[in-house]
C-alpha positions in Angstrom: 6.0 -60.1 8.5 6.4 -58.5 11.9 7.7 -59.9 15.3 7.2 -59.1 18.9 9.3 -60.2 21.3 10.5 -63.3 18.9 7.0 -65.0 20.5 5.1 -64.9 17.7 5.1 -63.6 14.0 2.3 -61.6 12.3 1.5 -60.9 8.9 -1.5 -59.9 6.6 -3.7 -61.7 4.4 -6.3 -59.7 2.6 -6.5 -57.5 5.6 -6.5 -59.5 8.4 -3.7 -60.6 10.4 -2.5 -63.6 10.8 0.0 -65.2 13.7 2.8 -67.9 14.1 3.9 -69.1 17.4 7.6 -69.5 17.9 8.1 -72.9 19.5 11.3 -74.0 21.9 13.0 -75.6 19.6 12.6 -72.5 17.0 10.1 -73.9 14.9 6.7 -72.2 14.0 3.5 -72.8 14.4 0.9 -73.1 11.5 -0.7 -69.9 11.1 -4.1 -68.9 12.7 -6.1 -66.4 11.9 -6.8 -63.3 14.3 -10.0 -62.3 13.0 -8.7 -58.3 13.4 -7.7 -55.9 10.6 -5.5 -53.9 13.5 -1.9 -54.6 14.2 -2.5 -53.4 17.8 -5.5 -55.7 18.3 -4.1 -58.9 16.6 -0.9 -58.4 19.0 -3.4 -58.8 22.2 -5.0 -61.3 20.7 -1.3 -63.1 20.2 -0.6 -61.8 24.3 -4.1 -63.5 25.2 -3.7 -66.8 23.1 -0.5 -67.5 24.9 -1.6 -66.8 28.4 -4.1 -69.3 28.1 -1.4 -71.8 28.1 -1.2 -73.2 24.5 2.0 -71.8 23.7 3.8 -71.4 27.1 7.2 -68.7 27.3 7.8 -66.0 29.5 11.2 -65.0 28.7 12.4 -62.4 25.8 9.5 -59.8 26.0 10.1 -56.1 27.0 8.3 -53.8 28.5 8.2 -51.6 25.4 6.9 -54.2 23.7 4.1 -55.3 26.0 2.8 -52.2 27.2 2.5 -50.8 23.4 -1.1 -49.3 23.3 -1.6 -50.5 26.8 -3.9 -47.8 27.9 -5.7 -47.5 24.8 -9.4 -46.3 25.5 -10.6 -49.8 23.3 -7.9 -51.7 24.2 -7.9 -54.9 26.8 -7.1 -53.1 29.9 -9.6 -50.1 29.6 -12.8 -52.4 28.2 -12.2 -54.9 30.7 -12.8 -51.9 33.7 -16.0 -50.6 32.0 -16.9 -53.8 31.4 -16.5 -54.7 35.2 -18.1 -51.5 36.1 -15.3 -49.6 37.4 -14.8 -46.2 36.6 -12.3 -44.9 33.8 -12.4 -42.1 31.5 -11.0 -41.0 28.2 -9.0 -38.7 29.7 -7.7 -41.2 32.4 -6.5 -42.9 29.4 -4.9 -40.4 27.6 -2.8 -39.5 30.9 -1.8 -42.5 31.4 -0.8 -43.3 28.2 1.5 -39.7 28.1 3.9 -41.3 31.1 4.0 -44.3 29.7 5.9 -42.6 26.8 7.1 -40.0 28.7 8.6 -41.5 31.6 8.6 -45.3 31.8 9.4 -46.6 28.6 12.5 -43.9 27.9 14.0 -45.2 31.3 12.9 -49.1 31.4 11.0 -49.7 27.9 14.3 -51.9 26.7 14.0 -54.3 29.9 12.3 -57.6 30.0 9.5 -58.1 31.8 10.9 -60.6 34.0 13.8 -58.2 35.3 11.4 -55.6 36.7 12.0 -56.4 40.3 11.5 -54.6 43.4 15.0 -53.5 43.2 14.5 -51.4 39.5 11.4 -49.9 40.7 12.6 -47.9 44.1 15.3 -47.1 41.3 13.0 -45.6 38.6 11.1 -44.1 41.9 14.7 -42.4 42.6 15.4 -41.6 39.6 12.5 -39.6 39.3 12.7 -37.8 42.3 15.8 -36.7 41.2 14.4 -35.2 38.0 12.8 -32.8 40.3 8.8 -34.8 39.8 6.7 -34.7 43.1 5.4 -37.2 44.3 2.0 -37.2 43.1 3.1 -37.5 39.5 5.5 -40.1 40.5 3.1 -42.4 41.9 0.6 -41.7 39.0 3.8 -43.5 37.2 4.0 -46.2 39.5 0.6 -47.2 39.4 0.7 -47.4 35.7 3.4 -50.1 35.6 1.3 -51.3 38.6 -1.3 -52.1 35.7 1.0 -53.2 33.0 2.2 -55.5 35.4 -0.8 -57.3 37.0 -1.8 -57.6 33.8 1.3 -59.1 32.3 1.1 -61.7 35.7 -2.7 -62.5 34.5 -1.2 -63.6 31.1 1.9 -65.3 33.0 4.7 -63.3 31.3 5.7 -62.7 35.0 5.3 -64.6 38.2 4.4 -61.9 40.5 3.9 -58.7 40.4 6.9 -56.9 43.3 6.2 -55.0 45.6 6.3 -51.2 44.9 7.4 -48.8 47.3 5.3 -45.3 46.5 6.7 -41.5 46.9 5.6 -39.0 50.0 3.2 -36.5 48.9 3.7 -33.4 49.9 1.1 -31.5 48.4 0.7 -27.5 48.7 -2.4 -27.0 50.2 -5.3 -25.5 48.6 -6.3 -22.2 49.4 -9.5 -20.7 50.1 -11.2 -17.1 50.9 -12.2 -15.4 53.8 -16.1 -15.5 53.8 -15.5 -11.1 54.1 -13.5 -11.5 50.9 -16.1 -13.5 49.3 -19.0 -11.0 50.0 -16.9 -8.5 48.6 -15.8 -10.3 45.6 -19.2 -10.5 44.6 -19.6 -7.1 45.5 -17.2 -5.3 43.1 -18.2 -4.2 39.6 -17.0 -7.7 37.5 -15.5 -5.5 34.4 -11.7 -6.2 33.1 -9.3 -3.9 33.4 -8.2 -4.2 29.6 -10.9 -2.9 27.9 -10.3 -5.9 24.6 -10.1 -9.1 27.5 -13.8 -9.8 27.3 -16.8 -9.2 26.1 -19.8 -7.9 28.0 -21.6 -11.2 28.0 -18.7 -13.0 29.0 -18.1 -10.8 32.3 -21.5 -11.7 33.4 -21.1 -15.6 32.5 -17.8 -15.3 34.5 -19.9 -13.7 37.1 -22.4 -16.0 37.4 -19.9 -19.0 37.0 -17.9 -18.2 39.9 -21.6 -17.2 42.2 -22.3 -21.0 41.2 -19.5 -22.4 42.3 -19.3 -20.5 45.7 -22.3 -22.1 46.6 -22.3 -25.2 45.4 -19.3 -26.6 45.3 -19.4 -27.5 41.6 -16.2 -28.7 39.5 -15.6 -26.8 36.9 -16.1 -29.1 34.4 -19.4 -29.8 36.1 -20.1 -26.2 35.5 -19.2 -26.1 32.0 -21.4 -29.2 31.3 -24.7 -27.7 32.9 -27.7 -27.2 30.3 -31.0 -25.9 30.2 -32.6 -28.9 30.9 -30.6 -29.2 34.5 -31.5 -25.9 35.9 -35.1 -26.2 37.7 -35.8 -22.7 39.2 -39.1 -23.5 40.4 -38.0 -25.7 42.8 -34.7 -24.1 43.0 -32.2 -27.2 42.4 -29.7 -28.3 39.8 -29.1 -31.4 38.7 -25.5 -32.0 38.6 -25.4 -35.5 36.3 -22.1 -35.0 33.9 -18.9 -32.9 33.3 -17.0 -31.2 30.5 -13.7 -32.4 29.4 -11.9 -29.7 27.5 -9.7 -32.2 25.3 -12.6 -35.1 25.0 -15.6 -33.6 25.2 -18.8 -34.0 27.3 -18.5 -37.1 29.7 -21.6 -38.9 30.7 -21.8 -38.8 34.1 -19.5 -36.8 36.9 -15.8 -37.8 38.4 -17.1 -40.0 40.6 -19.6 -41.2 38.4 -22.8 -39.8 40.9 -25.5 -37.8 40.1 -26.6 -35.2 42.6 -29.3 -32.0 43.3 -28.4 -29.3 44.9 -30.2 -26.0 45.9 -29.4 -23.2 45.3 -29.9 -19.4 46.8 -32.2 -16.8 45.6 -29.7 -14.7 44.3 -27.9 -17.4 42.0 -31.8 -18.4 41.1 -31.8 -14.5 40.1 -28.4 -14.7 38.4 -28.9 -18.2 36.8 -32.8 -17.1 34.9 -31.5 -13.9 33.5 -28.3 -16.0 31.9 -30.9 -18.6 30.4 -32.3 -15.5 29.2 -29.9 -14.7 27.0 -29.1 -18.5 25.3 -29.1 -18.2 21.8 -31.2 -21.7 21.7 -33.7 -21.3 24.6 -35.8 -24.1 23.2 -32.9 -26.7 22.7 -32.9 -28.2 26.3 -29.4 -29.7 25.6 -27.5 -26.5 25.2 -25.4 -25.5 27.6 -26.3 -22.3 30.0 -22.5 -21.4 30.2 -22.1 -21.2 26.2 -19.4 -20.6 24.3 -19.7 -17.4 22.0 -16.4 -18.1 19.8 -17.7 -21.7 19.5 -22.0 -22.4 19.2 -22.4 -26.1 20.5 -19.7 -26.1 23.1 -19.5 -24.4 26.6 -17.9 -21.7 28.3 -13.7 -21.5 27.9 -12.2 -21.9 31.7 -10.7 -18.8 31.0 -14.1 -16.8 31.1 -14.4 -18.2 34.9 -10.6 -18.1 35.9 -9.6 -15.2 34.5 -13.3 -13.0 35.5 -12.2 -14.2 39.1 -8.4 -13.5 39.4 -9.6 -9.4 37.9 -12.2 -9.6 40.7 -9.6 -10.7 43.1 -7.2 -8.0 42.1 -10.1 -5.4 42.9 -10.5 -6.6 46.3 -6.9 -6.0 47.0 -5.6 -9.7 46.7 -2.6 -8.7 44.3 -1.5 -12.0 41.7 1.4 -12.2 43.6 -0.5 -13.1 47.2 -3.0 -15.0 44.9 -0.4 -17.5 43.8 0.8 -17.7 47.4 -1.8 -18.3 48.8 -2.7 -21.1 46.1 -6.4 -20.0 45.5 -7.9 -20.8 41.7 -11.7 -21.7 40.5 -11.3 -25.0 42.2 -10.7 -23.6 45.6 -14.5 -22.6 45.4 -15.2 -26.3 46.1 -12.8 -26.4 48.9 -14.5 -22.9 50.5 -18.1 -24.3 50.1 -17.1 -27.7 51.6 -15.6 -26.1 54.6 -18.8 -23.6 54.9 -20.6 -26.3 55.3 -18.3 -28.4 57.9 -17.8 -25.5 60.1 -21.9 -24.4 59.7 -22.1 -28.2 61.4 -24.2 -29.6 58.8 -24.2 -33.5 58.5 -21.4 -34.8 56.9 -23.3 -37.3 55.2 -25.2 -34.7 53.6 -22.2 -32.5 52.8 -21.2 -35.2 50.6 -24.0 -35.5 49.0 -23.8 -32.1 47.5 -20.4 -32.3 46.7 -20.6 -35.6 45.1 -18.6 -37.7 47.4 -20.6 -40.2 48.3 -20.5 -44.2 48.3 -23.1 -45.9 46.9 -25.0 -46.4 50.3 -25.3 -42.4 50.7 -26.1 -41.8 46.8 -29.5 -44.3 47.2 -30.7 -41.8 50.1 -29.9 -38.7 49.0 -31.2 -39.3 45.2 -34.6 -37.9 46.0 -33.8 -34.8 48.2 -36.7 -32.8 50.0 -36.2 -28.9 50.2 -37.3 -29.4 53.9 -33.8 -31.9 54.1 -31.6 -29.0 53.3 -33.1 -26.0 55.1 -29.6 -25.7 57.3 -27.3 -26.2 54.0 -29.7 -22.9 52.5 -29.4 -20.8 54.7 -25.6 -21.3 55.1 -26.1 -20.5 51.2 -28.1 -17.6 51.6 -25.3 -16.5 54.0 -22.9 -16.4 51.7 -24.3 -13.3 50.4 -26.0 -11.2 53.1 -23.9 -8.8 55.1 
């Protein structure tokens, strides 16, 4: 028989788990039956009987013993966002689960629920401030005892949720290239200077994933998870509709959950069709035209992509050194074509549209786009490559 919190008792019969309520005066309940072979499952079940106000205590639970599994892709918390329709991912849950065992529960797991005031927060903020944590990570870890919390209130373990103070950001900016270093990025022989980095093919995937990216803003991961079926040459669009994760897998729709089309310039059409060329299943529509070689099935590594354009770089005199500080990686592509388009004075409606942040309003008119719509976002395109 397990306890949590002295609040209830579980135990097994037959495989499913069954639950006792502690009572004021210490007596148990008769047992009832969970329904659930899982431990973790039964315990929520236990958490959601109480808050319905059968069985009514507050007092005696900890943190570490609420928030166990909170953030578990199929527990409560996550299925009750996808079932609302709000957007969460696998990986969103894996994060958040890592400073929740990294961060909160080492420095506040042992305390009740009811203690966490307003007081312990800005003090757990400190604390980790202190430790040398910027701010963005620290309010990452906020907002996760943020959850725990409302949802703790919901159940009425706690009678309000305090108010939490968040950290300064002070992000380092992201860096971007000159559009003189881009033309002669592209310009410059895309070979490693170790002769063993990469393979042939690889160069000229890393090649055409970073000529992609320059001119269409496209996450990485949105990249990675392009397939045959998404490329449409004739018309000269892609159809941007998922992304890659490389510890979960292929998502099914974008970060922000849009799909979008975007043209694309001659040249990339040029680069693009001679890549599709070479997929070792042309006829599957669902494999991916930045393929893996070391693994069939899966995309491109990041490294082909990162690793092609930091050599590149190097070539056009931008040493590692001025690379790091000047903060420029693959994802400052996105940042460059964004700001193309801003200072080319295209609509900003429409530059959100091809970079995918859009509300829902924008997404409705911009689902069917007309090549005659985007004639100024083209040719800032095409000038991305003539001299």
């Amino acid at each position: 028989m397990s306890s949590n919190g002295k609040l209830f008792y579980l135990y097994k019969r037959k495989s499913i788990y069954y639950c006792r309520f502690k009572l004021p005066d210490g007596r148990l309940t008769p047992a009832k039956s969970t329904g659930v072979t899982s431990k973790f499952k039964a315990e929520r079940w236990a958490y959601d009987y109480l808050s319905a106000g059968q069985i009514v205590t507050k007092q005696n639970i900890t943190l570490t013993e609420y928030a166990d599994g909170f953030f578990l892709w199929d527990g409560a918390w996550a299925t009750d966002k996808r079932v609302r329709g709000l957007r969460i991912s696998k990986r969103q849950c894996h994060n958040l689960t890592y400073l929740l065992k990294s961060h909160l529960l080492p420095r506040i797991g042992s305390m009740k629920l009811t203690a966490i005031d307003r007081a312990v927060i800005r003090d757990l903020r400190n604390d980790l401030f202190n430790s040398g944590y910027a701010g963005n990570t620290i309010n990452k870890i906020l907002s996760g005892l943020k959850a725990i919390l409302e949802a703790a209130e919901d159940q009425s373990l706690i009678q309000f949720v305090p108010k939490i103070d968040r950290a300064a950001i002070n992000p380092k900016l992201k860096g971007i290239l000159t559009l003189e270093e881009v033309r002669r990025l592209f310009s410059v022989e895309w070979k490693s200077e170790a002769a063993h980095c990469h393979p042939p093919r690889d160069l000229f995937m890393g090649y055409a994933g970073n000529l992609v990216a320059s001119s269409t803003g496209l996450r990485l991961g949105e990249l990675q998870a392009l397939t045959l079926s998404d490329i449409h040459l004739d018309e000269g669009y892609i159809y941007v509709r998922r992304s890659w994760d490389n510890f979960f897998g292929l998502n099914a729709t974008t970060k922000t959950g849009k799909v979008r089309h975007i043209f694309i310039p001659r040249i990339v059409r040029q680069i693009l069709e001679k890549l599709m060329a070479s997929n070792p299943e042309p006829e599957n529509p669902e494999s991916f035209v930045f393929y893996s070689q070391k693994t069939p099935g899966k995309p491109a590594e990041p490294v082909i992509f990162t690793k092609s354009l930091y050599t590149a770089m190097r070539k056009i005199g931008i040493s590692e050194q001025e690379r790091r500080e000047r903060n420029i990686t693959f994802h400052s592509w996105r940042h460059w074509f964004n700001s193309l388009l801003i200072n080319a004075r295209v609509p900003l409606a429409k530059v959100q549209s091809i970079t995918g942040h859009l509300t829902n309003e924008m997404s409705q008119h911009y689902y069917h786009l007309q090549l005659e719509d985007m004639r100024d976002v083209l040719q800032v395109q095409e000038s991305i490559f003539s001299s």
